[in-house]
C-alpha angles and dihedrals in degrees: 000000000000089000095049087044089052090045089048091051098044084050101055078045085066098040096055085039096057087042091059096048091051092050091046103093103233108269113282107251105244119255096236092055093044097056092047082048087055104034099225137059128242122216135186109225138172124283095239122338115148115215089022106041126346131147113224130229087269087049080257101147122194129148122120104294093049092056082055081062103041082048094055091046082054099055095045105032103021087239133086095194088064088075123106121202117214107189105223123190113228080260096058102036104090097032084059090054096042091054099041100244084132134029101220136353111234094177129113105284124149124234109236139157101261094044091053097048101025106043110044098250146113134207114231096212136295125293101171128025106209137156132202123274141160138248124209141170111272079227100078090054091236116169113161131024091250100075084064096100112139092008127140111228126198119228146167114245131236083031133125085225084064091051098041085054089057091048092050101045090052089036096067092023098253128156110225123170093212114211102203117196137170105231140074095204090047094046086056094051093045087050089049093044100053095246081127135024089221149015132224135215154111104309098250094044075060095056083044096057095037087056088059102048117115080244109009093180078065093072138056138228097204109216107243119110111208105179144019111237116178102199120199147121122317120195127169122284112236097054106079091171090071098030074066100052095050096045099046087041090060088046103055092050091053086043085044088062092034078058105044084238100145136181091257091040096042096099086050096044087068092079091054120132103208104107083223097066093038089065102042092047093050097250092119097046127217105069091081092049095050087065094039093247134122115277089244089054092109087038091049092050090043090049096045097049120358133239125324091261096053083046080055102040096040091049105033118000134124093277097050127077091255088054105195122168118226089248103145102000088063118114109271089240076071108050096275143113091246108112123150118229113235114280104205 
């Protein structure tokens, strides 16, 4: 009786055992695998930002946040070029990252509290420091965001731009008649077309949009500042691996600069004495490894792309449409926020 009692036990171990099993999704392939599986990244970039990601007329993109990507195809896959770029609208970005159409979002997308707790997604560090501003027609003698009361102002929806102008306009007791659309290239048509007195963005997407107007000097970035947005790229929790990869990508190319180590220097710099660029560069192995990467995978992003300040200058800078000074993404040997974690 004892023996049929013990069989019937270790059977209903394995029923609720099997059921367990049944009901447990199969494990989730990891990104990093999948992308090696496929051959290419994807990455979720914005629809048209110039300086940041546009297609041109030959559907070649560049701007800042597409050399994160190229970076990142370098590290993994030893080839920028074996990046693809999926634009995404501030409604679909996240959606396209939660549901793996793309691999990472390297668009402009600010790190807050309740992305970070509430969507299933971590930033992997910060690429540009901007804040939120206004552009207006030089026309209606605007000069400061306070003369805004009883505009309508263009934004984008589902976007923390939308919720900081809010804030701002309640915050300083001001009346505003919002017009919120999708997007980018719509908002800019309504601006243009008078269906609101101003637009409202991150600071650089104002530059952006500014570059591209039929006569840019005939419109004005007023100076305020009504926000902080720390833009960088997002990937999915639950894979630290690539959370890794991202993070420590974005690293090398801001301790490249920190270095001197520069897209043209990067093959003599191989010679280079100082332990930090050794292992950087891949001379003193094990940091590549660690990630799961190739040895070269810092070499290969620095000789893609170049170090986080040529990315910058060549993108954005003042000698650039866009026309953006250095400020806050500056190294923070210069006055900015930009400071490399150790690599070692």
């Amino acid at each position: 009786m004892k023996f049929v009692h013990t069989a019937l036990a270790s059977l209903a171990v394995l029923a609720i055992a099997a059921t367990a099993n049944a009901q447990t999704p199969p494990a989730r392939t990891s990104t990093l695998d999948a992308v090696k599986a496929r051959g290419t990244l994807i990455c979720g970039v914005n629809t048209a930002l110039p300086g940041f990601s546009s297609p041109d007329a030959k559907g070649e993109w560049s701007g800042l946040d597409v050399d994160m990507c190229k970076a990142i195809a370098a590290a993994v896959l030893g080839d920028p070029s074996k990046a693809k770029y999926v634009p995404t609208t501030s409604q679909q970005r996240f959606v396209a990252l939660q549901s793996g159409e793309v691999d990472v979002l390297t668009r402009n997308a600010t790190q807050t509290l309740l992305r970070d707790t509430t969507l299933g997604l971590h930033m992997a560090g910060v690429n540009f420091y901007d804040g939120q501003g206004f552009i207006v027609k030089r026309s209606m003698k605007v000069t400061s965001a306070k003369q805004l009361d009883g505009a309508t102002v263009c934004v984008q929806p589902g976007t923390t731009t939308e919720l900081n102008l809010a804030d701002y306009f309640r915050s300083n007791k001001l009346k505003f008649t919002p017009v919120v659309i999708e997007r980018l290239e719509e908002n800019i048509a309504a601006y243009q077309a008078g269906r609101c007195d101003a637009y409202t963005t991150d600071a650089s997407g104002l530059a952006s949009v500014r570059s591209n107007l039929a006569a840019p000097n005939d419109h004005y970035i007023l100076p305020e500042r009504i926000s902080k947005e720390p833009l960088g790229p997002m990937v999915r929790k639950g894979d630290d691996q690539w959370f890794g990869i991202v993070k420590w990508t974005l690293t090398a190319m801001i301790e490249a600069e920190e270095y001197g180590v520069t897209k043209g220097n990067v093959d003599e710099m191989l010679k280079s004495t100082n332990p930090g660029i050794q292992r950087m560069l891949g001379v003193t192995p094990g940091f590549g490894k660690a990630l799961g990467l190739d040895e070269k995978w810092a070499y290969n992003v620095i000789k893609a792309v170049g170090n986080y300040g040529e990315s910058y200058e060549k993108n954005v800078g003042p000698k650039t449409p866009i026309g953006l000074e250095r400020g806050v993404n500056d190294l923070w040997t210069k006055g900015g926020l930009m400071y490399a974690l150790p690599l070692r």
